[in-house]
C-alpha positions as CSV (number, residue, x, y, z in Angstrom):
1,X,7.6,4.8,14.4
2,X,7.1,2.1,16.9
3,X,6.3,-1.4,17.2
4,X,3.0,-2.8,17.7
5,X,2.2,-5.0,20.5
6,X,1.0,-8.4,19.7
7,X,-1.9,-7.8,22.1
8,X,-3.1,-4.3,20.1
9,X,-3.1,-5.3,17.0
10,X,-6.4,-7.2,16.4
11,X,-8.4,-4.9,18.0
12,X,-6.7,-1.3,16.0
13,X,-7.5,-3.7,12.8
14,X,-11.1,-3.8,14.3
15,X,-12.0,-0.6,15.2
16,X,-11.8,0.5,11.6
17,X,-15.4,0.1,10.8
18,X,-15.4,0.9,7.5
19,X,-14.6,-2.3,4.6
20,X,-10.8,-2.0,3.5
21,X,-11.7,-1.4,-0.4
22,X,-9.2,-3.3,-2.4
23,X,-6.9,-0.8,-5.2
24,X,-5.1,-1.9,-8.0
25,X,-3.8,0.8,-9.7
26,X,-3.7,0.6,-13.3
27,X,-2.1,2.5,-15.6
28,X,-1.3,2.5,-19.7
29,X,2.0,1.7,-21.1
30,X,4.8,4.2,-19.2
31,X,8.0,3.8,-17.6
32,X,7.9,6.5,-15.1
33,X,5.5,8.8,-13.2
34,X,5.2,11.1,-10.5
35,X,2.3,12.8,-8.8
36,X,0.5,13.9,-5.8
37,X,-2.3,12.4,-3.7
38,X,-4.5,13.7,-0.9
39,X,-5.9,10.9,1.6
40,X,-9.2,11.4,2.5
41,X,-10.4,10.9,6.7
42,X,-10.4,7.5,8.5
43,X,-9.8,5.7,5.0
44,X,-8.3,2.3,4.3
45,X,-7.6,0.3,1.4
46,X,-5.4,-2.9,0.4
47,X,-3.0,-2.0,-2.7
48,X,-1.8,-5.2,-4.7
49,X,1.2,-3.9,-6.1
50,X,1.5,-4.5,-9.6
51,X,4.5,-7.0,-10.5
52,X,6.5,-4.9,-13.1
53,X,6.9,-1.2,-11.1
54,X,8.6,0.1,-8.1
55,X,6.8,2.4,-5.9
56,X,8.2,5.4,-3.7
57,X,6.0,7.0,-1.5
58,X,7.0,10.0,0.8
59,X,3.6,10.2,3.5
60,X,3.0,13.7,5.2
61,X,0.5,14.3,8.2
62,X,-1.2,11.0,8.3
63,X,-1.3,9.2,11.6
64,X,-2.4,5.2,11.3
65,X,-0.8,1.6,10.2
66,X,0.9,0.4,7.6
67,X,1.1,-3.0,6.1
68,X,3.6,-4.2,3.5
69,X,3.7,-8.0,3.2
70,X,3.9,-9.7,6.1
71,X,5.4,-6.6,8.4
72,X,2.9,-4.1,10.1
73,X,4.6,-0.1,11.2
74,X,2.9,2.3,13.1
75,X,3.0,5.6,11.1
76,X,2.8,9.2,13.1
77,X,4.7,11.6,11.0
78,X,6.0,11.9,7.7
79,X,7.6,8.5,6.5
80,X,9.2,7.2,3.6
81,X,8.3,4.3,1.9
82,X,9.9,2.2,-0.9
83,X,7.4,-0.8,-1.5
84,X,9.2,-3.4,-4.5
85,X,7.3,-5.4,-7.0
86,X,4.6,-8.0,-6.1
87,X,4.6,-6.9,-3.0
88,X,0.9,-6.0,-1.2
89,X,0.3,-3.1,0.9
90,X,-2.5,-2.0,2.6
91,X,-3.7,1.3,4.6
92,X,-5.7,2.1,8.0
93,X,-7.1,5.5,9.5
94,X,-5.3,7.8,8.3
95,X,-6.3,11.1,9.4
96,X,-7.8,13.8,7.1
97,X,-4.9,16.3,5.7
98,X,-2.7,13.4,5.0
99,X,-0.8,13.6,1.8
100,X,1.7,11.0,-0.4
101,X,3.9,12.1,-2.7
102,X,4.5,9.2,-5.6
103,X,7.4,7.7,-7.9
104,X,6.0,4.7,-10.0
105,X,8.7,3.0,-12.2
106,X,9.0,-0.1,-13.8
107,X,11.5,-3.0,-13.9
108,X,12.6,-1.9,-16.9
109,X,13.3,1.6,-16.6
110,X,15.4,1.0,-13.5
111,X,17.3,-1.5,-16.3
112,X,17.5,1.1,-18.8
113,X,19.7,3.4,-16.4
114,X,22.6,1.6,-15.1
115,X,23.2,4.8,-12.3
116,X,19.7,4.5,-10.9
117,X,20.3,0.6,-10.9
118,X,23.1,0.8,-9.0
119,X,22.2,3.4,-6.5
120,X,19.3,0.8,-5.9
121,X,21.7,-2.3,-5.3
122,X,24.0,-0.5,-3.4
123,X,21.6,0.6,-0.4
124,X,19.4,-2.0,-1.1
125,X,16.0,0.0,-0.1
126,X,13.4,-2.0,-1.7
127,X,14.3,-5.3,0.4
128,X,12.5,-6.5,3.5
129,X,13.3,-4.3,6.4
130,X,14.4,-1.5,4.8
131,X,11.7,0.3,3.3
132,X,9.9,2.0,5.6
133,X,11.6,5.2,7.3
134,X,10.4,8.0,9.5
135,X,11.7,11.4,8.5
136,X,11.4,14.5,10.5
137,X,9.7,17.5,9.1
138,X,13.0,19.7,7.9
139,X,13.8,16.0,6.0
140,X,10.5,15.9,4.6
141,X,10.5,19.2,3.0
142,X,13.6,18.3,1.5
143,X,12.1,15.2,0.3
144,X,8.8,16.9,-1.0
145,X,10.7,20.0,-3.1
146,X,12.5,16.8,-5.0
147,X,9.1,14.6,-5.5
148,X,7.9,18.3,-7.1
149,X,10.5,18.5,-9.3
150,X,10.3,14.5,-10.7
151,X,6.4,16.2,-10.9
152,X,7.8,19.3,-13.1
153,X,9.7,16.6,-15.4
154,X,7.1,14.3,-15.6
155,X,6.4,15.1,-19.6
156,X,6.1,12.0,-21.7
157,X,8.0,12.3,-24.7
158,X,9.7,15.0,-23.4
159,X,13.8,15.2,-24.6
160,X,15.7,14.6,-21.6
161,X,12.4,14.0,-18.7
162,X,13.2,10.8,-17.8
163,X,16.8,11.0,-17.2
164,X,15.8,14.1,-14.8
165,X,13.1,12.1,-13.3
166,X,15.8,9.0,-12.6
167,X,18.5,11.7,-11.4
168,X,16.0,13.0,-8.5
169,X,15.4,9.4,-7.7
170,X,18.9,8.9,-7.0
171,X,18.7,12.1,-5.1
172,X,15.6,10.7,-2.6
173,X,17.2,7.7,-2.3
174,X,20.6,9.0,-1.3
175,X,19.1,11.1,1.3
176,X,17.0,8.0,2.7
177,X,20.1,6.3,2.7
178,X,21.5,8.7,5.5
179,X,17.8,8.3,7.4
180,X,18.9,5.2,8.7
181,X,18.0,3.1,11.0
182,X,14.5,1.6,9.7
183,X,11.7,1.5,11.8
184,X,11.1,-2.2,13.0
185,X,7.9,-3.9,12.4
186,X,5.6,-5.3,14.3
187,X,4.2,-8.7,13.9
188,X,1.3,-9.1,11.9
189,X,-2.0,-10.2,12.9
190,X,-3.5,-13.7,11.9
191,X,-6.4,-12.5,10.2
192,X,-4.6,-10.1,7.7
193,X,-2.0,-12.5,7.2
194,X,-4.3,-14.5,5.9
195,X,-5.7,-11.3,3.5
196,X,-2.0,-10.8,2.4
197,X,-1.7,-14.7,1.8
198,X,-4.5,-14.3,-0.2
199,X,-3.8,-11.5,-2.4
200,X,-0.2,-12.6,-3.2
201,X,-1.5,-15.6,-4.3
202,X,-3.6,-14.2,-6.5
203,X,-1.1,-11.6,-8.3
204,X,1.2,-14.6,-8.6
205,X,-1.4,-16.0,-10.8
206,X,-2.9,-13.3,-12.9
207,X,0.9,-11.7,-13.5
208,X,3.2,-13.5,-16.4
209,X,0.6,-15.7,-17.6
210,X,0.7,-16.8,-21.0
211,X,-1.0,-19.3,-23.5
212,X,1.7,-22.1,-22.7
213,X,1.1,-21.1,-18.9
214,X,-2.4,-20.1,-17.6
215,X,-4.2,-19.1,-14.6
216,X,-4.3,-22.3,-12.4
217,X,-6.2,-21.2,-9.8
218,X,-9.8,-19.7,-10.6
219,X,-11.9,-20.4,-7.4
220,X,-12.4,-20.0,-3.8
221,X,-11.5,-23.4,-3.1
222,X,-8.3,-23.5,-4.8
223,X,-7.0,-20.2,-3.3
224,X,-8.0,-21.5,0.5
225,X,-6.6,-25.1,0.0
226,X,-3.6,-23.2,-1.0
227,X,-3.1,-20.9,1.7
228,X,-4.5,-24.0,4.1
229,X,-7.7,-22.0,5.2
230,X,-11.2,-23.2,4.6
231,X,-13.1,-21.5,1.5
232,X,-16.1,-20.3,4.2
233,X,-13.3,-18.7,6.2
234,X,-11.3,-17.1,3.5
235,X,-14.6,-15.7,2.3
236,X,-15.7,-14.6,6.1
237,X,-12.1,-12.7,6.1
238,X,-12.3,-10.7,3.3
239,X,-16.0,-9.6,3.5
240,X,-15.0,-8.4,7.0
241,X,-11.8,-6.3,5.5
242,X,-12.7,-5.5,2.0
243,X,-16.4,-6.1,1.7
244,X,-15.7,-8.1,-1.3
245,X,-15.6,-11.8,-1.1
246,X,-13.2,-14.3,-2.7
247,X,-15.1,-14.6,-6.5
248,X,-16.0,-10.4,-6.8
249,X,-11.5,-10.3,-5.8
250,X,-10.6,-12.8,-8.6
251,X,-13.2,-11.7,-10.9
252,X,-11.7,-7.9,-10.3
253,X,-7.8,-8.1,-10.6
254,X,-8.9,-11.4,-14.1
255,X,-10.9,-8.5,-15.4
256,X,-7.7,-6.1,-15.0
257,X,-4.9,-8.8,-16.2
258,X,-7.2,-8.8,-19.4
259,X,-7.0,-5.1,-19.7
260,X,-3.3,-4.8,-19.6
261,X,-3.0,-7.8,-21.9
262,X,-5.5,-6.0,-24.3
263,X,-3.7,-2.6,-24.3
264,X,0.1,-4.1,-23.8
265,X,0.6,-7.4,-26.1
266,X,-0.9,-8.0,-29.8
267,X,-2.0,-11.2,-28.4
268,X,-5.6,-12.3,-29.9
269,X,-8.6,-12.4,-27.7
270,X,-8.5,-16.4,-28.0
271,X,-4.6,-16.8,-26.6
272,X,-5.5,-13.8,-24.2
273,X,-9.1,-15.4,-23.0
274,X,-7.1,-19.0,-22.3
275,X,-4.2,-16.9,-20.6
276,X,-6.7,-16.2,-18.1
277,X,-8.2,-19.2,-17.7
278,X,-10.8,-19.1,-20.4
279,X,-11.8,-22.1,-22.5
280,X,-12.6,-19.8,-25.4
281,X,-12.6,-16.8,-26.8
282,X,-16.5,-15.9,-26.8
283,X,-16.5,-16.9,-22.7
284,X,-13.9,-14.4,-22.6
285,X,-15.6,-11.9,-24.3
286,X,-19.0,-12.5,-22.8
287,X,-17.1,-12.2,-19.2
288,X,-15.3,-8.9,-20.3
289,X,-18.3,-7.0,-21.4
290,X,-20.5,-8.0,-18.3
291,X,-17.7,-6.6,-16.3
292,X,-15.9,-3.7,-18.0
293,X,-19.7,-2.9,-19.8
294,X,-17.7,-3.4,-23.5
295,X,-15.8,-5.8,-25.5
296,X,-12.6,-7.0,-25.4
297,X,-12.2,-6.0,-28.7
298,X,-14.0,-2.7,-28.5
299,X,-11.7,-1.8,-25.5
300,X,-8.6,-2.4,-27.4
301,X,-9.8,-0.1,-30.2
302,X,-11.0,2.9,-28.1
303,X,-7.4,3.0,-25.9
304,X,-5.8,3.3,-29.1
305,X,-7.8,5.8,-31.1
């Protein structure tokens, strides 16, 4: 893994043609899962990490960059990645036949399991500059035969699953542990520092709202006076990267802080509509079913049936 000169940075950022779709992945209640993705050819995306889970990632045969916060790695060979809460990521040309290997687990999980939590404070691998390691290929095997069996245990339910799952855990990050040193970073480029600026922003204020504290900031002007950026060139910047433009992104991750306020509190659709900015409960609603194509309430009732 090396670092990137200042000078090459802008232009490997622009020679990716294609928008940089924005994913949040979204997931039901769960504490812990584990599963396998293929990366398609010459793909990108930026990943706002949800708040409450930690991510594990172990990346084989994909050659491109890698951004997590405000740090930029050049990745050529299997790497392992341990990306904390809150924190946003985001991906560039990587080349068909790459694969990533997943652990997702949430805050409290890691609580629940005093061992895992202390293998995690004791080699600290979620903190900035040390989560993001290159591995050889006899290392990533290793790696991949424990990310299968967290896979094999990955049973909902299941007596005794998720203390297996949190016992390979400790195994991956024992052995990244001995990996050391971390790759350095380079530095990274204005224009997606402005993206990243932007997107933290906005999970800062769609996570942990409440009734007694909502959204504050709900429009293009807010979010570039904050991040002290005009709202025509915030807008420029992420139509260039993500094709999207400032309202369609805080219209997108409102719409998914509604879902997961739907499916994980008993909150009403009044507190949950003001939560999110919402004078009322019908402009809630009426916002909902243009974007998810259903109710609030009809939403709630079909994930739990």
């Amino acid at each position: 893994m090396t670092n990137i000169a200042r000078d090459k940075k802008i232009a490997l950022l622009t020679d990716v043609r294609m928008p940089t779709p924005v994913v949040r992945e979204y997931y039901k209640n769960w504490l812990i899962k584990a599963f396998t993705q293929q990366r398609a050819e010459t793909t990108g995306h930026i990943s706002p990490n949800r708040r409450d889970y930690y991510k594990v990632m172990l990346v084989t045969g994909a050659k491109g960059m890698f951004t997590m916060g405000m740090n930029i790695y050049q990745v050529d060979g299997p790497t392992l990645l341990f990306i904390p809460p809150a924190d946003i990521i985001s991906w560039q040309g990587f080349a068909h036949g790459s694969e990533a290997h997943y652990c997702l687990f949430k805050r409290k999980f890691a609580d629940s399991h005093p061992n895992l939590k202390a293998v995690m404070d004791k080699y600290g691998l979620f903190t900035t500059g040390k989560g993001v390691i290159k591995v050889d290929d006899n290392a990533a095997e290793s790696l991949a035969a424990l990310f299968l069996k967290m896979q094999e245990e990955d049973k909902p339910g299941e007596a005794f699953a998720e203390d297996a799952m949190q016992a390979y855990l400790q195994l991956i990050m024992i052995a990244a542990a001995k990996m050391m040193p971390y790759a350095d970073p380079g530095r990274l480029a204005d224009d997606y520092r402005h993206i990243h600026q932007f997107f933290n922003l906005l999970e800062k204020e769609a996570t942990d709202v409440n009734y007694v504290q909502p959204m504050r900031l709900k429009t293009a002007k807010e979010f570039a006076e904050s991040i002290a950026i005009t709202p025509n060139y915030l807008n420029t910047l992420l139509k260039k990267y993500t094709g999207q433009n400032v309202s369609a992104h805080i219209k997108s991750r409102i719409l998914d802080e509604g879902k997961a306020l739907l499916l994980q509190t008993d909150w009403t659709l009044q507190d949950i509509g003001y939560a999110l900015g919402f004078a009322d409960q019908p402009n809630f609603s009426s916002f909902f079913k243009k974007y998810a194509g259903i109710t609030p309430a009809a939403f709630r009732r079909q994930q739990d049936s």
